[in-house]
DRENPA-3360 file (N, C-alpha, C; in nm, 2 decimals, always signed):
BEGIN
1 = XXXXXXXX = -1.68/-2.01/-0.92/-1.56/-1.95/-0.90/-1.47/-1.98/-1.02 ~ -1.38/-1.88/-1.06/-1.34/-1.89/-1.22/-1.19/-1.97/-1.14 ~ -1.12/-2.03/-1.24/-1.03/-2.10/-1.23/-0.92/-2.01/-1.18 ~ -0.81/-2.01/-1.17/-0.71/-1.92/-1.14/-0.60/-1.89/-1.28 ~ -0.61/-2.01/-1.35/-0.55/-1.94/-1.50/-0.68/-1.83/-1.54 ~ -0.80/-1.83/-1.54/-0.92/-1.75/-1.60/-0.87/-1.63/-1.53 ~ -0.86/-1.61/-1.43/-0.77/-1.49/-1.34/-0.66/-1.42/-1.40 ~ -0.51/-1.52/-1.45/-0.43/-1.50/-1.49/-0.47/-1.47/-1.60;
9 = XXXXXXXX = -0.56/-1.51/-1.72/-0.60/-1.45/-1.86/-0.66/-1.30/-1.85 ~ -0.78/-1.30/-1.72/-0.84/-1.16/-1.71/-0.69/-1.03/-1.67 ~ -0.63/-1.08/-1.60/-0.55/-0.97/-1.58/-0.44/-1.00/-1.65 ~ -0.37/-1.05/-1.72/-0.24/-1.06/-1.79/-0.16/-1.06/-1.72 ~ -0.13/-1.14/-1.61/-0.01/-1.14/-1.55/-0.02/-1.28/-1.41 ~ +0.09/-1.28/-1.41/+0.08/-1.37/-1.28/-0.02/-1.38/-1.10 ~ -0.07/-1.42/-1.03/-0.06/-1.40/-0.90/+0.04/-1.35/-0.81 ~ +0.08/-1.25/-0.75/+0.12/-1.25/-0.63/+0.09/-1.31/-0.50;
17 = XXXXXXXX = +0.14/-1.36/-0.42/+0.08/-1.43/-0.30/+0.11/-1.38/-0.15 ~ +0.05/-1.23/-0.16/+0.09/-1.14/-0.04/+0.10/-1.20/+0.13 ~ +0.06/-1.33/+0.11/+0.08/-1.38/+0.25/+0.21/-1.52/+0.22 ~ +0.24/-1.51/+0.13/+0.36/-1.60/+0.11/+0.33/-1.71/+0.06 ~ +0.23/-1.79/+0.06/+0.21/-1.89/+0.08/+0.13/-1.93/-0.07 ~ +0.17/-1.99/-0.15/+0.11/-2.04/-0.27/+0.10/-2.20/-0.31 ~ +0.10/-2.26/-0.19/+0.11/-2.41/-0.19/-0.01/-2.46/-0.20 ~ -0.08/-2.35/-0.08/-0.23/-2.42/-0.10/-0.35/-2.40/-0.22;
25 = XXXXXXXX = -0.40/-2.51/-0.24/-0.51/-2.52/-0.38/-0.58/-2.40/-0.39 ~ -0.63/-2.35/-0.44/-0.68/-2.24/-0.52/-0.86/-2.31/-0.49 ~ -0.94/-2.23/-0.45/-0.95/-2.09/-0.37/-0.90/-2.11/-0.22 ~ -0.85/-2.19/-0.18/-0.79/-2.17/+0.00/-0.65/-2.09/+0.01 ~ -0.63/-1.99/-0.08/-0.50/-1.89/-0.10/-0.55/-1.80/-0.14 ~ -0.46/-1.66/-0.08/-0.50/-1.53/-0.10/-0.43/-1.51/-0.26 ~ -0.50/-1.46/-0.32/-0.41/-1.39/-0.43/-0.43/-1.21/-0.48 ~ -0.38/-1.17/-0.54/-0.32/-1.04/-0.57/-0.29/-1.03/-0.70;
33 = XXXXXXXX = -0.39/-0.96/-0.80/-0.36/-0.92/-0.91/-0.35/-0.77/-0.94 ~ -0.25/-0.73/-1.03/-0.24/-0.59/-1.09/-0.24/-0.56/-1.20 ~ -0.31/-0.47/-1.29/-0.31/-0.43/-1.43/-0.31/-0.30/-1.43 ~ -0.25/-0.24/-1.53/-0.27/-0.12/-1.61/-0.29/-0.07/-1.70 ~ -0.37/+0.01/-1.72/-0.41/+0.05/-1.89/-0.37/+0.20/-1.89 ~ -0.28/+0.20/-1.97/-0.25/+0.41/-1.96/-0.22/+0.48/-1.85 ~ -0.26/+0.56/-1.80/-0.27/+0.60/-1.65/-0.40/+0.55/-1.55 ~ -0.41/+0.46/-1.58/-0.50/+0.42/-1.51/-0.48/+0.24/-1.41;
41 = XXXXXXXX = -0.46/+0.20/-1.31/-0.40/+0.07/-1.25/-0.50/+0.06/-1.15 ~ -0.54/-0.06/-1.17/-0.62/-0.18/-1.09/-0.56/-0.28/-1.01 ~ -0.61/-0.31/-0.85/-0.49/-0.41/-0.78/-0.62/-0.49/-0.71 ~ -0.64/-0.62/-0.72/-0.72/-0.67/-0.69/-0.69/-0.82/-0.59 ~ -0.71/-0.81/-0.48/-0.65/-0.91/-0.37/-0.82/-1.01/-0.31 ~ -0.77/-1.08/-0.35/-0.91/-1.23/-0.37/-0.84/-1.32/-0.23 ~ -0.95/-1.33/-0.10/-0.94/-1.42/-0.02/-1.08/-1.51/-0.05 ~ -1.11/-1.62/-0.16/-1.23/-1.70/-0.16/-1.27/-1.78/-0.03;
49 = XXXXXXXX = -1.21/-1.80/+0.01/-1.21/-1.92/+0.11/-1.29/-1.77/+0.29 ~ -1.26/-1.70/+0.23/-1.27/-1.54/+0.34/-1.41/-1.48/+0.28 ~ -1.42/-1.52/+0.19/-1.51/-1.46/+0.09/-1.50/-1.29/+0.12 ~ -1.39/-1.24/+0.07/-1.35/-1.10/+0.08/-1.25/-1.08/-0.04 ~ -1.26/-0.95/-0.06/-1.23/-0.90/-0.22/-1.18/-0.75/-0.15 ~ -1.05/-0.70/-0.21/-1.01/-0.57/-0.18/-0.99/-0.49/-0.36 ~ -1.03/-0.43/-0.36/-1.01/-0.36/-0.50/-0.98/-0.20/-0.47 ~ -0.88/-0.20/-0.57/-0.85/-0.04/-0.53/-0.79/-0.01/-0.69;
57 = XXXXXXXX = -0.91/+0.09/-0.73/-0.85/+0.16/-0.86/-0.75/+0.31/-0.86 ~ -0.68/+0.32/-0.95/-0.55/+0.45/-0.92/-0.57/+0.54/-1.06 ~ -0.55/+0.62/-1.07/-0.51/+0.74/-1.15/-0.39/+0.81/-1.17 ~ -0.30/+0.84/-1.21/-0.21/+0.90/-1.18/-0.15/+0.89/-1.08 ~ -0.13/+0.77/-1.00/-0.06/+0.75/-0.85/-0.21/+0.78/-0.74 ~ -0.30/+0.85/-0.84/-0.43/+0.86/-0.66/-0.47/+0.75/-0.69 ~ -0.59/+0.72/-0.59/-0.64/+0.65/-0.57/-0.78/+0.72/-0.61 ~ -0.85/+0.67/-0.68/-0.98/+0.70/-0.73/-1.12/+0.61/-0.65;
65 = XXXXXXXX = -1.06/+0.50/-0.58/-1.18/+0.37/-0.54/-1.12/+0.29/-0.45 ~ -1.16/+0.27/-0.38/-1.04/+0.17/-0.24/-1.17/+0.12/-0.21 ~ -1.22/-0.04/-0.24/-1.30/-0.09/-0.14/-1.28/-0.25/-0.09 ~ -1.33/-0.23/+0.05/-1.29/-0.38/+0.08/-1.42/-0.46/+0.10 ~ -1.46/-0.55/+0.06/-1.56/-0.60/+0.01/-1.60/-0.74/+0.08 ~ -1.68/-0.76/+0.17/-1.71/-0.86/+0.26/-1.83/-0.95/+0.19 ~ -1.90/-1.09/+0.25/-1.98/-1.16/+0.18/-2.00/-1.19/-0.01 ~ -1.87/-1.19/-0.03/-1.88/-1.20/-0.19/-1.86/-1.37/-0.21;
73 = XXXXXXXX = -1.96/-1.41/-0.24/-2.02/-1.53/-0.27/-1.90/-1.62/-0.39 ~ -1.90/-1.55/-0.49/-1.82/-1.62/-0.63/-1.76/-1.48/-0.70 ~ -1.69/-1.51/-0.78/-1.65/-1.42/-0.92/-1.69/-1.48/-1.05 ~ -1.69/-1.42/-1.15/-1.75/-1.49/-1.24/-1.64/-1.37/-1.37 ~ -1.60/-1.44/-1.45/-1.52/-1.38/-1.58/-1.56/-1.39/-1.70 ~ -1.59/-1.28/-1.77/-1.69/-1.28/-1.91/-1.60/-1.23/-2.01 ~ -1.66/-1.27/-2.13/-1.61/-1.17/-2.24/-1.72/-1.11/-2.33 ~ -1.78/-1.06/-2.33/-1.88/-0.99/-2.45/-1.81/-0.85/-2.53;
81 = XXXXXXXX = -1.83/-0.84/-2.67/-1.85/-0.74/-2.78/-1.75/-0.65/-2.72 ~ -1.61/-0.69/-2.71/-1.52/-0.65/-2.74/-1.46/-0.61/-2.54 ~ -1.52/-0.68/-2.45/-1.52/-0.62/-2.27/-1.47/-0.78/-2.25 ~ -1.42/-0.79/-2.12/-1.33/-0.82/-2.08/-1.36/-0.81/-1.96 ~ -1.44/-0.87/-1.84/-1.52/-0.84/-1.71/-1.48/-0.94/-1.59 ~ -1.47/-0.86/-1.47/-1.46/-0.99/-1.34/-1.62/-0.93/-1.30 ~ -1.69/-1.01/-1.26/-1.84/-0.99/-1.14/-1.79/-1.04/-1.04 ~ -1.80/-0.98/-0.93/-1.83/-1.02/-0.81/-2.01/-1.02/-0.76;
89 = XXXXXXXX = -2.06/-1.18/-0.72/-2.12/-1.20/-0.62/-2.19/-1.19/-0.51 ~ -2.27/-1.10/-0.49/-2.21/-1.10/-0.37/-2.38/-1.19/-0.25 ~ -2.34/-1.23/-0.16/-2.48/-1.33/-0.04/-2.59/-1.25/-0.10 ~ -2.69/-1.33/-0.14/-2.83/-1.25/-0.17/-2.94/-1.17/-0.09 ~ -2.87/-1.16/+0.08/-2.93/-1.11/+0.16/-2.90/-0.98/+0.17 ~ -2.79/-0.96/+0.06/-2.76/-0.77/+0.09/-2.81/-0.79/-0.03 ~ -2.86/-0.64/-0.04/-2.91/-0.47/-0.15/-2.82/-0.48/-0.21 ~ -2.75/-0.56/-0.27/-2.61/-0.54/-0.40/-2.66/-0.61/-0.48;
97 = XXXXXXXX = -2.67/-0.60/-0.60/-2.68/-0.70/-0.70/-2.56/-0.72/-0.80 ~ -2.44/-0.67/-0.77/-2.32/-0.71/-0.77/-2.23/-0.60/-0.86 ~ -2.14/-0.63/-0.87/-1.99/-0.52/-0.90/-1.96/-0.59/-1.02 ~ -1.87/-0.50/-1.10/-1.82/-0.56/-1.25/-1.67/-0.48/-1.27 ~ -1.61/-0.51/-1.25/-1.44/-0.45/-1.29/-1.42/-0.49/-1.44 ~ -1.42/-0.39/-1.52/-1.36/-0.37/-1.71/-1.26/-0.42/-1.68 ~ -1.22/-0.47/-1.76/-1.05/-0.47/-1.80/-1.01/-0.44/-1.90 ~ -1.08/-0.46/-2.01/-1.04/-0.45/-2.11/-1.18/-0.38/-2.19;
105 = XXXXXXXX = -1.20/-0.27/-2.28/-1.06/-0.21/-2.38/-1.08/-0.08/-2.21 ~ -1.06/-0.08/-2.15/-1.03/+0.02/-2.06/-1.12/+0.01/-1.90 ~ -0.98/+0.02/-1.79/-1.05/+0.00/-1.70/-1.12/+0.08/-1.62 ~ -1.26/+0.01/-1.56/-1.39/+0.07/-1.49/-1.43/-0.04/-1.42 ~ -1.55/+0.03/-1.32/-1.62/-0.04/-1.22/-1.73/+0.04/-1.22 ~ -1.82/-0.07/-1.20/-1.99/-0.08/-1.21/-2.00/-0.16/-1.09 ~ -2.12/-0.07/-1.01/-2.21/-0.11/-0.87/-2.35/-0.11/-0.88 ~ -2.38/-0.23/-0.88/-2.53/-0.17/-0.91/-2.59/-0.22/-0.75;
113 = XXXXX = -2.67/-0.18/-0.66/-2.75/-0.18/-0.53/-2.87/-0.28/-0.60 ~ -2.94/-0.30/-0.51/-3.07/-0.36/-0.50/-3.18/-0.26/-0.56 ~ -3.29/-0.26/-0.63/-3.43/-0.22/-0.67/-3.49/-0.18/-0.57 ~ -3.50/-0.04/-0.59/-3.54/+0.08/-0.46/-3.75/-0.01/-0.48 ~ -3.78/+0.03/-0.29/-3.90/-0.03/-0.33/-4.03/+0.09/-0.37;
% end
């Protein structure tokens, strides 16, 4: 699990703490991150301790991607050749082999499933 400054570095901005509460240690608190690039805004709400992940990407005020994401094991935050990445984890008993939110130079999401047999 990446630290919670590594969070504040991936998104550029502070935590929100949509249930109020930011007393408790990090990961046993929800947090709530948002960025934007151009017309394009990412809102990402992290319960670790829940092992649940809500991500919802926007366009122009739509909504392009709304998902809520159960059994996510860790996050993990990279930087390679110029990207800027959160992974999500997710129990190795589901067909996911996991999710990747861009951030940087522009935001996207990658799903890749499990190896058709």
């Amino acid at each position: 699990m990446p630290t919670l400054e590594d969070l504040v570095w991936l998104f550029e901005s502070e935590p929100v703490y949509p249930f109020g509460v930011d007393d408790a240690p990090w990961p046993y608190v929800c947090v709530r991150f948002a960025l934007t690039r151009g017309s394009t805004r990412v809102e990402l709400e992290v319960e670790p301790a829940s092992e649940l992940v809500k991500l919802s990407l926007n366009s122009d005020g739509g909504e392009l991607v709304g998902l809520e994401l159960h059994q996510v094991r860790s996050l993990v935050v990279e930087k390679r050749a110029g990207q800027e990445l959160l992974g999500l984890v997710f129990d190795e008993q589901l067909p996911v082999d996991g999710l990747w939110l861009q951030t940087k130079p522009s935001l996207s999401v990658t799903w890749r499933t499990g190896a058709g047999e």
